[in-house]
FIBAMAR-187231 format. One line per 4 residues: their letters; for each residue x, y, z of C-alpha. Coordinates in steps of 0.05 Angstrom, whole numbers, plus 32768, in hexadecimal, padded with zeros to 4 digits. Example, Ala and Ser with C-alpha at 12.3 -4.5 7.8 and 13.67 -1.06 7.14 Angstrom:
<recs>
AS> 80F6:7FA6:809C; 8111:7FEB:808F
</recs>
This chain:
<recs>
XXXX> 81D1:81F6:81C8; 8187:81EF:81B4; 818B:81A2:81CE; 81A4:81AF:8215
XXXX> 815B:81D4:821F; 812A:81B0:8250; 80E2:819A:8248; 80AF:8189:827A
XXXX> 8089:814A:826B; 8063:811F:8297; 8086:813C:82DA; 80C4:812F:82B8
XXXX> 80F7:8158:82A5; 812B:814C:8263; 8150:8169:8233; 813F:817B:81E4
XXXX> 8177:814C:81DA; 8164:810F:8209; 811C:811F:81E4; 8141:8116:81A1
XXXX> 8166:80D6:81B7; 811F:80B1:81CA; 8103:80BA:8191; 813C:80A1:8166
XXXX> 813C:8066:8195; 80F2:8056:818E; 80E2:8015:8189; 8095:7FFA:818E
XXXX> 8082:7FD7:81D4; 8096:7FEB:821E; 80A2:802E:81FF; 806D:803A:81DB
XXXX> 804B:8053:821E; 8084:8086:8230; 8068:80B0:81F6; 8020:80AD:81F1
XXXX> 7FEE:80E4:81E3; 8006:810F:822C; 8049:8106:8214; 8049:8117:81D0
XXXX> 800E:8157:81E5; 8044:8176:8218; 807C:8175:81E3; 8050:8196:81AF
XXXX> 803E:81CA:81D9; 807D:81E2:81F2; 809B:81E1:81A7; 805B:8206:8198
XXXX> 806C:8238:81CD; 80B3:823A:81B2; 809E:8252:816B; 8055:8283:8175
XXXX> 8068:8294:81C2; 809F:82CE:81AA; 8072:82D9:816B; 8052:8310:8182
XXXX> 8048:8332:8139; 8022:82F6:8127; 7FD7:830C:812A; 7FAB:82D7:815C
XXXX> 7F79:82C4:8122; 7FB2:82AE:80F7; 7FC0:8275:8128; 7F7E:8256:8125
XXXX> 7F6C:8207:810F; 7F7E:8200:80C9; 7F8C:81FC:8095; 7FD5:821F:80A6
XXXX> 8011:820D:8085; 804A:8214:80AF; 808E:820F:8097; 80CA:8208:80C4
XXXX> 8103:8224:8099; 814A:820C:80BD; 818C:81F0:80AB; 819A:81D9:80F1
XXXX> 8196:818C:80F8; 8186:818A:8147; 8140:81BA:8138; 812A:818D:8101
XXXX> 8132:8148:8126; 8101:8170:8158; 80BD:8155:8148; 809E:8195:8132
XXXX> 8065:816B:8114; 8047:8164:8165; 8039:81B4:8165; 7FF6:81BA:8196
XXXX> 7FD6:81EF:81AC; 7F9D:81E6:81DC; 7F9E:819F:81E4; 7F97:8193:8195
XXXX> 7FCD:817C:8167; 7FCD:81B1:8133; 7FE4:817F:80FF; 7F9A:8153:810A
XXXX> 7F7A:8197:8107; 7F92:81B6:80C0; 7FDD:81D3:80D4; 8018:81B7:80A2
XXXX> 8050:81B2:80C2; 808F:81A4:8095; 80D6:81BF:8094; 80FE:81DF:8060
XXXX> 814D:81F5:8052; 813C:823E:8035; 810F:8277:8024; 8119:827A:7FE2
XXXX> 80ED:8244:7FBD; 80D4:823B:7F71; 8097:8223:7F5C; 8088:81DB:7F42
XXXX> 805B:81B8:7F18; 8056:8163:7F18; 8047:8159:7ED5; 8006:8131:7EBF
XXXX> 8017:80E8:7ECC; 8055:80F5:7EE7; 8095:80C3:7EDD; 808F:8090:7F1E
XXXX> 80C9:8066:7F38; 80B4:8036:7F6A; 80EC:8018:7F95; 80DC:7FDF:7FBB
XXXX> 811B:7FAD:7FD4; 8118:7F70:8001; 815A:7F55:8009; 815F:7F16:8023
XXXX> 8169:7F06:806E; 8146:7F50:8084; 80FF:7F50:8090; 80C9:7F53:8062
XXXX> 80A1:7F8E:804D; 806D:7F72:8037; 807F:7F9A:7FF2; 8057:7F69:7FBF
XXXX> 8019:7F7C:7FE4; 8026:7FC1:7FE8; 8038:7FCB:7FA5; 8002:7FA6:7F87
XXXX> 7FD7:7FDB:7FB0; 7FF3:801A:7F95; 7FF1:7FF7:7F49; 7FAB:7FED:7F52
XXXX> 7F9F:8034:7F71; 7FC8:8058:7F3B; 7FAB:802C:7EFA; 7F5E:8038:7F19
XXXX> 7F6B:8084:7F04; 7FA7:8092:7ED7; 7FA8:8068:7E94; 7FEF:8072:7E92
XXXX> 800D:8062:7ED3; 8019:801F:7ECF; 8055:7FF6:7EBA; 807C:7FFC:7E82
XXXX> 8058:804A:7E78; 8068:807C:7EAF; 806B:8049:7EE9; 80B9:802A:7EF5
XXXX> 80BD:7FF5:7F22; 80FF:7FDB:7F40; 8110:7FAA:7F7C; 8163:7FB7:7F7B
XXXX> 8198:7FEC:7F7F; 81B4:7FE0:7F37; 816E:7FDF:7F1D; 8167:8024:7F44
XXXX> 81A6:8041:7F28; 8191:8036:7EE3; 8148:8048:7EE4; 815C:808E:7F09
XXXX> 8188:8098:7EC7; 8159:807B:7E8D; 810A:8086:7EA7; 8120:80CB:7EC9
XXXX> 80E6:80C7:7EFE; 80C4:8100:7F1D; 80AC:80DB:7F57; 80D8:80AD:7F74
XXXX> 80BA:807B:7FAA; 80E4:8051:7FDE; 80BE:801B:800D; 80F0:7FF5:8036
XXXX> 811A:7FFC:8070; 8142:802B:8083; 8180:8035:80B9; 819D:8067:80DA
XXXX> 81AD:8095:8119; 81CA:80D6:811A; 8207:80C0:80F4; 81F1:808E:80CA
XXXX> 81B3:8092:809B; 81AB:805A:8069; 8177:8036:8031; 817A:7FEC:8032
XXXX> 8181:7FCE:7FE7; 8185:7F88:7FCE; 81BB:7F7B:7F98; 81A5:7F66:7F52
XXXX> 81C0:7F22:7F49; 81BF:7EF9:7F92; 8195:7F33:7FB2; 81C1:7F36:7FE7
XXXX> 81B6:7F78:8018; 81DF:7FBE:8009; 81D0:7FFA:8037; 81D4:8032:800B
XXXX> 81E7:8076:802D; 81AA:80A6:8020; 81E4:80D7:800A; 81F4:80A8:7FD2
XXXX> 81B5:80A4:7FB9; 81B3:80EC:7FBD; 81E0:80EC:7F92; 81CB:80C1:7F57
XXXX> 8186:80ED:7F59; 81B6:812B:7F51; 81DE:8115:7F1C; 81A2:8107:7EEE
XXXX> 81A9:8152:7EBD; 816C:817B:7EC7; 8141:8142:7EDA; 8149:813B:7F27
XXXX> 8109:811F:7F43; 80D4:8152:7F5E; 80C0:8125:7F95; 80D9:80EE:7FB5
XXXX> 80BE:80C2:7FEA; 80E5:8095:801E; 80B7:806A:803E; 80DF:804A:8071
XXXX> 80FB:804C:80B2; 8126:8082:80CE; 812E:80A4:8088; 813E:80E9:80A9
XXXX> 8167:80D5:80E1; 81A1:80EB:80C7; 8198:813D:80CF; 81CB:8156:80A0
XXXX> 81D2:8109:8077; 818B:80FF:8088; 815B:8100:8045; 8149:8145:8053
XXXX> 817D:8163:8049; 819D:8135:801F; 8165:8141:7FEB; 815B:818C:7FF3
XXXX> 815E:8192:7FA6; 8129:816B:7FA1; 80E0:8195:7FA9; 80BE:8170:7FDB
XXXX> 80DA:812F:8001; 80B3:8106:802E; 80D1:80D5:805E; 80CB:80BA:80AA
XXXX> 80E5:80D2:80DF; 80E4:8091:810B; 80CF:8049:8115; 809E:8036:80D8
XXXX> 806C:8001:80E9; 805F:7FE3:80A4; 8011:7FE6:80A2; 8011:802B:80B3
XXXX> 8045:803A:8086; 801F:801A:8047; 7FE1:8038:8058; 8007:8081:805E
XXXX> 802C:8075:801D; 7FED:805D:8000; 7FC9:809A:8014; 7FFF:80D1:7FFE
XXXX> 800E:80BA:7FB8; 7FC2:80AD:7FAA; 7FB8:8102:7FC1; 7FFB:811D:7F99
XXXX> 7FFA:80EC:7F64; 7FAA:80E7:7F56; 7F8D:811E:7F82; 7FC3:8150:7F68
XXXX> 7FCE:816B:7FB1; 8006:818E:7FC4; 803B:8162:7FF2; 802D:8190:8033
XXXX> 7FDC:8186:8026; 7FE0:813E:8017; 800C:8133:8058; 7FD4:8162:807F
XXXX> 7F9C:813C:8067; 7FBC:80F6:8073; 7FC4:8106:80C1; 7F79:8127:80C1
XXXX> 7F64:80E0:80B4; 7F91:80B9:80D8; 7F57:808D:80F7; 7F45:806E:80B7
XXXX> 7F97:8062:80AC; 7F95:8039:80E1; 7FBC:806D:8106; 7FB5:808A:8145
XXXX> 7FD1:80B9:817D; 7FDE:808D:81AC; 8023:8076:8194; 8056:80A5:8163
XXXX> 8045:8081:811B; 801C:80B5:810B; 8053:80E3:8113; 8077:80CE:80D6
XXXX> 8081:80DE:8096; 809D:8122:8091; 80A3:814F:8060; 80DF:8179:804D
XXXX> 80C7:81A8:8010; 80F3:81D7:7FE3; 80B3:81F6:7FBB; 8086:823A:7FBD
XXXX> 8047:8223:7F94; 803D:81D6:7F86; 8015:81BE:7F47; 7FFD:817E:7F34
XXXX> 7FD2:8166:7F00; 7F9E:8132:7F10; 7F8C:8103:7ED9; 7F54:8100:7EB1
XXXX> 7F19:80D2:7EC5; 7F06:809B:7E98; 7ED3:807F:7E7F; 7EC8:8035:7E92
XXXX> 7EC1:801D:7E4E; 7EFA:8044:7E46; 7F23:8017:7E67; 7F19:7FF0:7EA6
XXXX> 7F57:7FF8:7ED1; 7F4C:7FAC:7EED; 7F47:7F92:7EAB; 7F7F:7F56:7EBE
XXXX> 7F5B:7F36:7EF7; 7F15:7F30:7ECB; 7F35:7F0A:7E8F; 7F0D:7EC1:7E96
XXXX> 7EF5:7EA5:7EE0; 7EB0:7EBC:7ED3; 7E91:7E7E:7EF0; 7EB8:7E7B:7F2D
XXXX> 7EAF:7ECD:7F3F; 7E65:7EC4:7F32; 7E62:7E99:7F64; 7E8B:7EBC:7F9D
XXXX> 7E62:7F00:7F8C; 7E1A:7ED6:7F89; 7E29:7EBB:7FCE; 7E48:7EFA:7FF7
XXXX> 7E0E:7F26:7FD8; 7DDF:7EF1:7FFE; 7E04:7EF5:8036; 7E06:7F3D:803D
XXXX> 7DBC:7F47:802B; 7DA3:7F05:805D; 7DCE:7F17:8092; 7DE2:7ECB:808E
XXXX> 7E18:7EAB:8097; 7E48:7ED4:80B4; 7E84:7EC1:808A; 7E8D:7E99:804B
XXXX> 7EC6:7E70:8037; 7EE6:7E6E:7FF2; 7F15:7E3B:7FDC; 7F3A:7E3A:7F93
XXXX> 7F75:7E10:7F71; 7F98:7E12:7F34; 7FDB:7E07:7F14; 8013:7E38:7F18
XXXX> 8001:7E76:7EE9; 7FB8:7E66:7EE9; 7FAD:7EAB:7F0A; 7F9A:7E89:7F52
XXXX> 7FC2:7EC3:7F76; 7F9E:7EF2:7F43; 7F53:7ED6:7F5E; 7F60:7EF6:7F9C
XXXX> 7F64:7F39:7F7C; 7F2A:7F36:7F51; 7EFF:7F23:7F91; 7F18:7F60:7FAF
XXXX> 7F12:7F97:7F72; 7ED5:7F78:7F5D; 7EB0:7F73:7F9C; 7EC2:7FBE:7FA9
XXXX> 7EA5:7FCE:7F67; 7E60:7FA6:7F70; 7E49:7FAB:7FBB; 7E2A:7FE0:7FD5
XXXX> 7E26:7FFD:8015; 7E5B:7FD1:802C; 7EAC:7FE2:803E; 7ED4:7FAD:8027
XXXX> 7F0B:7FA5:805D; 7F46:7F7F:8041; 7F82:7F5C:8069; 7FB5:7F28:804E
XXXX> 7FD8:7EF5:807F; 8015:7ECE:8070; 800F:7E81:808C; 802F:7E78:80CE
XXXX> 806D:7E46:80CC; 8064:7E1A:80F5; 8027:7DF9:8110; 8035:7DD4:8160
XXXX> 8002:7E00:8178; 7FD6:7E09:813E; 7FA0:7E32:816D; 7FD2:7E65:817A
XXXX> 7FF3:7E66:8133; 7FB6:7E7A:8118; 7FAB:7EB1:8150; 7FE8:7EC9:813E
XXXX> 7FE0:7ECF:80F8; 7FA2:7EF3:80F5; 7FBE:7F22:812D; 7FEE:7F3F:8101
XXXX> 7FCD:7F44:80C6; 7F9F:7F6C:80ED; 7FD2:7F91:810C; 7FB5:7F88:8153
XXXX> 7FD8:7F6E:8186; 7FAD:7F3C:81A8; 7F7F:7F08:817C; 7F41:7F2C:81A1
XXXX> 7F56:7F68:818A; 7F3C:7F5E:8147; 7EF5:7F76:8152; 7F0C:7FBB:8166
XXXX> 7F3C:7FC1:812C; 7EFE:7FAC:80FF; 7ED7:7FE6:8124; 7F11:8018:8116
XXXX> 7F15:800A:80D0; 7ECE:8013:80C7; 7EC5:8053:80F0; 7EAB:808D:80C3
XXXX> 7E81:805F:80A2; 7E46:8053:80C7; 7E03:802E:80AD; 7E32:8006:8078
XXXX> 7E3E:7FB7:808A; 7E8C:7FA7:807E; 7EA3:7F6A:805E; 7EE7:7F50:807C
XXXX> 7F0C:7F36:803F; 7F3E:7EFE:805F; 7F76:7EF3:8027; 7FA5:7EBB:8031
XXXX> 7FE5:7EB2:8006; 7FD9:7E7A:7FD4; 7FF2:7E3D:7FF0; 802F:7E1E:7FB6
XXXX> 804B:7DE9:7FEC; 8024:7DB4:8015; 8057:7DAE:8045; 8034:7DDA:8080
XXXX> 7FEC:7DEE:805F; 7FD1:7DAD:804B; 7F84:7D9C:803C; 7F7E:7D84:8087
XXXX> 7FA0:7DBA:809C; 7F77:7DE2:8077; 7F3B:7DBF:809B; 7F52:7DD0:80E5
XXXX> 7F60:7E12:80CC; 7F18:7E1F:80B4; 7EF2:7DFD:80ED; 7F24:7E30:811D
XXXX> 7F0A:7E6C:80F4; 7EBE:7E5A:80FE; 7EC3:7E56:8148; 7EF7:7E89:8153
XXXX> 7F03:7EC6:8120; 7EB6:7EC3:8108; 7E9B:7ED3:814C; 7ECF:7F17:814F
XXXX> 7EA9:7F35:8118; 7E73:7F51:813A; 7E2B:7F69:8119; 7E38:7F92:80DE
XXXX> 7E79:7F69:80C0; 7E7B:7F2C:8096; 7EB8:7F02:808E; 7ECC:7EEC:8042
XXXX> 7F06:7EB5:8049; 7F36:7EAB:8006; 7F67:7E70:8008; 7F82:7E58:7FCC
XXXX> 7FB3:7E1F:7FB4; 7FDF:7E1F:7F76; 7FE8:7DD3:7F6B; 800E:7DA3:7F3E
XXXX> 7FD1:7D75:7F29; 7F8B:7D9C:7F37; 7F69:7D5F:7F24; 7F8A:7D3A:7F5E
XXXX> 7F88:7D70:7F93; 7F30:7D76:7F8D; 7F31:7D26:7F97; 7F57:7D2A:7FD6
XXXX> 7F2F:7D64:7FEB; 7EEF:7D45:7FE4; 7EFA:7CFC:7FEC; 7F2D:7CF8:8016
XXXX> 7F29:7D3C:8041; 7EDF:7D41:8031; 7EE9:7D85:803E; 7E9E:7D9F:8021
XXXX> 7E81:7D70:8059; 7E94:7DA1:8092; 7E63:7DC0:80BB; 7E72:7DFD:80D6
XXXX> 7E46:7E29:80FF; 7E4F:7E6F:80DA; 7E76:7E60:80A0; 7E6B:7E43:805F
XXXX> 7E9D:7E2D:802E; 7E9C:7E2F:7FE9; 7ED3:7E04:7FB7; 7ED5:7E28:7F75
XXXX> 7EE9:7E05:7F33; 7F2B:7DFB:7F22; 7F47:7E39:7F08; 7F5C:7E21:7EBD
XXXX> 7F80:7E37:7E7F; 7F63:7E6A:7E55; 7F3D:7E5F:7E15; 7F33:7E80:7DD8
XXXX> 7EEC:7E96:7DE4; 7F02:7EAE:7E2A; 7F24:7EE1:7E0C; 7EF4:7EF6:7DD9
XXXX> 7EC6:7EFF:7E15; 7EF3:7F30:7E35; 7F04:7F59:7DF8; 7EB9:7F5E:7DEC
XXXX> 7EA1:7F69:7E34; 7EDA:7F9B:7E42; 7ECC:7FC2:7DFE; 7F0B:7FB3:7DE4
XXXX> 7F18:7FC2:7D9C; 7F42:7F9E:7D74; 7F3B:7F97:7D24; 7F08:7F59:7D1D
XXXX> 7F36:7F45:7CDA; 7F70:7F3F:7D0F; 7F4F:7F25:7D4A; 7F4B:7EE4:7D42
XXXX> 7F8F:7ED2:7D2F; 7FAD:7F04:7D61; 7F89:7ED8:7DA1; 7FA0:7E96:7D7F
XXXX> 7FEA:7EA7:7D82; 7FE0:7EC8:7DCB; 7FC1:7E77:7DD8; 7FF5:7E5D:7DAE
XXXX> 8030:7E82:7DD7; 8014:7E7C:7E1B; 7FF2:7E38:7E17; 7FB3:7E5A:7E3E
XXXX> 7FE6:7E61:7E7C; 7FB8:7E9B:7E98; 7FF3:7ECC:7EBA; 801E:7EC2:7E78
XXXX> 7FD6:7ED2:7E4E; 7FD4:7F17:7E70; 800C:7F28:7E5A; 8007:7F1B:7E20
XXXX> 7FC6:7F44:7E1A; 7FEC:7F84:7E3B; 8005:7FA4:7E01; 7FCB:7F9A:7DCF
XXXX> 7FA1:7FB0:7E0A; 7FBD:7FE7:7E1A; 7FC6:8000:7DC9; 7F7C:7FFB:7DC1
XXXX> 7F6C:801E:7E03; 7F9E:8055:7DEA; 7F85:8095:7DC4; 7FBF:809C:7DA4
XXXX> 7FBA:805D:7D81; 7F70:8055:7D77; 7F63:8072:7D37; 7F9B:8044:7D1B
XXXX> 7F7E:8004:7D44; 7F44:8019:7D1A; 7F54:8029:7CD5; 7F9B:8007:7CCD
XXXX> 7FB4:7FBB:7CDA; 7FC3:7FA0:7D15; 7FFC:7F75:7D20; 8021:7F59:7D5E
XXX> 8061:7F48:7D6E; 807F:7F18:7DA9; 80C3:7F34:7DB4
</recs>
């Protein structure tokens, strides 16, 4: 049996299968050293010799760097838990040096095309009691990403998005997707192989068997899914009720093979739908070309995350259409974070330009407040699309930390806050994960973007909380920039009575009377509700055109309905936006009446 073969590694000697069983039990820590860049080089290059050594009709300049697609065609379920992807040659990882490595279940494969803006189901369930994803975050990524360059994948067009296995089951049936995309966890071992859901009405936790959901994809008549992505942890552990075989009527699947680390796995599924979905690459390129730039993933070879995902693929020729660029008075694909809070951006932008172009100080501070749906989680987001827009010469570097919960050691709280939203895993850390970001851009400053959750309960976070917190992050994180990175601070507080909250800043907290030794801190007005003439400014700045007859009495029932609550404001703007930024509809938005309905 192929399992009860030995391998060599590190003067020690084991079986395929004991190889197998450690890397199904792979958990990040003490092991993580058992199979670094030695171990994982020795087991490439004895499954290399296994495949080219008997090869002998193979001609010598076939097997050179790549790009080389190699597909390892098997039904057996103890050769494709082998990680193939490891193949080296040389002392190089073929799969950092062009080679695609992937498996497939036969010879005989048809050609697919992923139609222009294809049908996109994202799946993204956090039951309660397992632990968080970070899924809000990661989805508002992708939105962004996929609305910067394709008009019509957002929601409510060709972008589904569910959080539930009923809410699955019935979009599968109804929107019909093409792409379907899972990011949560998984379970599994060589028995077992599972997708965690949340149930619809007390989102209570159901492990779905990937077989099941095989099943549902099936039954949908001639409109199974051409690819489908399971971004989570040990999606192909099963073998034979692993994904990948599961899913073998599906063209192309992509799932992990092992332990998922949640930052690598949002910037890898970040990275693979942006080259099949935008880039129009082929899921065997877009794999290759994901692990050829692993270092500015975040990834690296000295522990098995870059190993994962896989790619089990059922096609001959794969062909994608990309979508067609637009115009920026087209439409602007941020449009809903630039509605209103002119004065307060101005102000952030006007003072990090200084920075960057004085050199001085080495971080500033913003601080915000509203009411609930006054957009104050939505400020955080226009900073970052905005600032990426307008500076030059300068890599915005964005991370997100949730508050710590509890506080008896506030020094190390905050250490261990900003360790994990760096990823690192000591505090000091942080410098070289700012370098490793940054590599590949030389002779460009970076501004560290710092974006805290809103704060909606005073109960931990208060204002002199807040003020230990800031006084920690001038003596501590400031100093672990280093010379070419800035540090831009967001914290924001969605409050009952705004009024109330800047008099206890400033006269009781006197928080603007700080001194800090790099820092400076900024309190921006109160984020309010919307006006009339706010939204005239948008329509007019974003070249929006609505029929100036209608206009006016359209935005006064939008006012009227929402009573200038910002969040409920958007949208209300979504569809009338998105009729007048659509061709099909333009001539009529032109020459026709325009009327607008609530329901």
């Amino acid at each position: 049996m192929i399992l009860d073969a030995e391998i060599h590694i590190k003067d020690h000697t084991l079986s395929l299968g004991q190889l197998v069983d450690s890397l199904l039990a792979f958990q990040s820590g003490p092991l993580e050293d058992a199979f670094d860049e030695r171990w994982q080089l020795e087991v490439g290059q004895y499954l290399y010799e296994q495949i080219f050594r008997a090869a002998e009709n193979i001609k010598p300049e076939l097997l050179r760097d790549g790009p080389i697609e190699v597909r390892i065609i098997t039904r057996d379920e103890h050769i494709a838990r082998l990680p193939w992807v490891l193949l080296s040659r040389n002392g190089v990882f073929l799969s950092a040096a062009g080679w695609s490595v992937a498996f497939s279940s036969s010879t005989h494969c048809q050609d697919h095309e992923l139609p222009p803006s294809p049908q996109t189901l994202i799946c993204l369930p956090e039951p309660a009691g397992v632990p968080r994803t970070n899924a809000t975050v990661h989805l508002d990524d992708i939105e962004d990403m996929l609305s910067a360059s394709d008009r019509l994948l957002i929601r409510d067009r060709k972008l589904r998005v569910v959080t539930n296995w009923e809410d699955f089951l019935q979009a599968t049936h109804e929107f019909r997707p093409h792409v379907v995309y899972y990011y949560g966890h998984g379970i599994g071992d060589v028995n077992t192989s599972r997708l965690v859901f949340a149930s619809r009405k007390k989102n209570e936790r159901i492990d779905v068997p990937i077989v099941d959901v095989a099943n549902e994809l099936r039954s949908v008549n001639d409109s199974s899914p051409l690819l489908v992505y399971l971004n989570c942890c040990y999606g192909d552990v099963g073998g034979i009720l692993g994904a990948g075989r599961q899913l073998s009527f599906v063209p192309a699947v992509i799932t992990n093979y092992t332990l998922a680390n949640i930052p690598a796995a949002q910037a890898q599924g970040r990275s693979l739908l942006q080259s099949i979905l935008l880039d129009a690459k082929p899921p065997h390129v877009a794999i290759r070309d994901m692990r050829n730039n692993s270092g500015r993933l975040g990834l690296s070879f000295k522990d098995i995350r870059w190993m994962t995902p896989l790619l089990h693929y059922q096609y001959d020729r794969w062909k994608a259409n990309s979508p067609q660029p637009l115009g920026r008075l087209e439409r602007d694909p941020h449009w809903r974070f630039k509605v209103d809070r002119v004065r307060q951006f101005a102000q952030v932008s006007y003072l990090t330009r200084q920075m960057l172009r004085e050199q001085k100080p080495r971080s500033m501070a913003y601080l915000w407040y509203g009411q609930e749906g006054q957009g104050v989680d939505l400020f955080h987001q226009r900073l970052k699309v905005e600032l990426q827009e307008d500076l030059r010469n300068t890599l915005l570097y964005e991370v997100r930390p949730e508050w710590p919960i509890e506080l008896s050691n506030p020094h190390l709280s905050w250490q261990e806050m900003l360790s994990e939203a760096f990823d690192v895993q000591e505090f000091d850390d942080i410098s070289s994960r700012i370098r490793t970001q940054t590599r590949g851009v030389s002779d460009r400053r970076t501004l560290v973007y710092v974006r805290h959750q809103s704060v909606r309960s005073s109960k931990l976070i208060t204002p002199a909380v807040l003020k230990s917190y800031l006084e920690w992050w001038d003596c501590n994180f400031v100093p672990l920039l280093g010379n070419q990175a800035f540090g831009l601070l967001g914290v924001s507080f969605v409050v009952r009575n705004p009024p109330n909250f800047l008099r206890a800043l400033n006269e009781k907290h006197r928080i603007t009377d700080l001194e800090f030794n790099a820092t400076v801190l900024q309190v921006l007005d109160e984020m309010e509700k919307l006006s009339k003439q706010d939204l005239m400014a948008f329509l007019q700045t974003h070249n929006i055109r609505l029929p100036p007859q209608r206009r006016d009495r359209l935005l006064e029932r939008i006012l009227k309905e929402s009573n200038g609550n910002y969040e409920i404001t958007l949208e209300l703007l979504k569809e009338v936006i998105e009729r007048a930024w659509d061709p099909e509809t333009e001539t009529q938005l032109d020459n026709t009446s325009f009327d607008y309905s609530y329901d």
